[in-house]
C-alpha positions as CSV (number, residue, x, y, z in Angstrom):
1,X,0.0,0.0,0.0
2,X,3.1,2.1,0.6
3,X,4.6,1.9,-3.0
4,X,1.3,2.0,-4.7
5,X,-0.6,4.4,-2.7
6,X,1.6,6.6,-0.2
7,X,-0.4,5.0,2.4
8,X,0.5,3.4,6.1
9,X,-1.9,0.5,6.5
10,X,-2.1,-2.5,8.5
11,X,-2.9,-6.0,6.9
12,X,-6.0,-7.5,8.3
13,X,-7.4,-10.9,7.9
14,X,-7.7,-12.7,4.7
15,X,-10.5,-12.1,2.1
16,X,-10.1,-13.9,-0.7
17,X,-8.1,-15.7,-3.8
18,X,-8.7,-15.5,-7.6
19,X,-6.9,-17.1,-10.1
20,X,-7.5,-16.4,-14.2
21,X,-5.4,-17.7,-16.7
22,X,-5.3,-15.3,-19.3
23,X,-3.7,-15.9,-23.1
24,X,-0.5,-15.0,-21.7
25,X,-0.1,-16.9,-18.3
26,X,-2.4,-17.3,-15.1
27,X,-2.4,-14.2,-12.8
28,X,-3.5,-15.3,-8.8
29,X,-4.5,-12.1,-6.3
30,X,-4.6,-12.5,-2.9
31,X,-7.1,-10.1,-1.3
32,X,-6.4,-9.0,2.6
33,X,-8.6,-6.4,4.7
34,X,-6.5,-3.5,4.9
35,X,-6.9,-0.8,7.6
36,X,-5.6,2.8,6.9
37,X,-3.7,3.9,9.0
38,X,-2.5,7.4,7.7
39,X,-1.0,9.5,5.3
40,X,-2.4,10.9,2.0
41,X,-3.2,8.8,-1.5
42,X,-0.6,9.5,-4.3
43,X,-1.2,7.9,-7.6
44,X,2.2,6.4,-7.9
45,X,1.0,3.0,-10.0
46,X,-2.5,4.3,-10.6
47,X,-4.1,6.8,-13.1
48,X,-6.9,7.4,-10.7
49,X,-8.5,6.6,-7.5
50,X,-12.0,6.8,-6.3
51,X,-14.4,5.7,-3.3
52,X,-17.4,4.2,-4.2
53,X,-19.9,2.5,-2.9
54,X,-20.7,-1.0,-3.3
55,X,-23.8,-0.1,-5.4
56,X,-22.1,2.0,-7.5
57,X,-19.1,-1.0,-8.2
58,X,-21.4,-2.5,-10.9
59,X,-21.0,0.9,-13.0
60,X,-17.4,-0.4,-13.3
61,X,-15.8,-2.8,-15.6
62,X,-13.4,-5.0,-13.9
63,X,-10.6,-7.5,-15.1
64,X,-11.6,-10.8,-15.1
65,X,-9.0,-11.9,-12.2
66,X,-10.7,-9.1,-9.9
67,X,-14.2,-10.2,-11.0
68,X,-14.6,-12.9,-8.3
69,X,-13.1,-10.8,-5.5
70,X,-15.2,-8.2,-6.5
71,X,-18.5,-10.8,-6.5
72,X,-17.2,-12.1,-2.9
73,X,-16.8,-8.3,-1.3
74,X,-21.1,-7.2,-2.9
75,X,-22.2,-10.6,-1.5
76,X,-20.4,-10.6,1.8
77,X,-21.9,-6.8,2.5
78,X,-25.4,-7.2,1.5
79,X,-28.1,-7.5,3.8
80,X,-29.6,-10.8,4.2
């Protein structure tokens, strides 16, 4: 979060795994809970950042190696 944000956080439990195997090779993300613990966003590996809300995530198109972690985060949230 450092190099690709500016960012102190601290790594919370684990959230999920994703593997896609693209033309090219297989890509496999590991997805934490991460708590912010200071400092200010620069785009250092980015072009942008932005908060949304988890109703406003389906506007977005995603890759498909984040598409299950992204699934996983709108289903864990919503009310039963």
């Amino acid at each position: 979060m450092k190099e690709a944000f500016g960012i102190d956080a601290v790594v919370g439990e684990f959230f999920g795994e994703s593997t896609y195997h693209y033309d090219n090779g297989a890509v496999q993300l590991l997805a934490y809970h991460i708590f912010w613990e200071g400092g200010s966003f620069l785009l250092n590996a980015h072009a942008a950042i932005r908060w949304v809300s988890l109703n406003q995530i389906q506007e977005f198109q995603f890759a498909p190696a984040d598409k299950p972690l992204v699934d996983k985060l709108r289903q864990s949230t919503m009310p039963t």
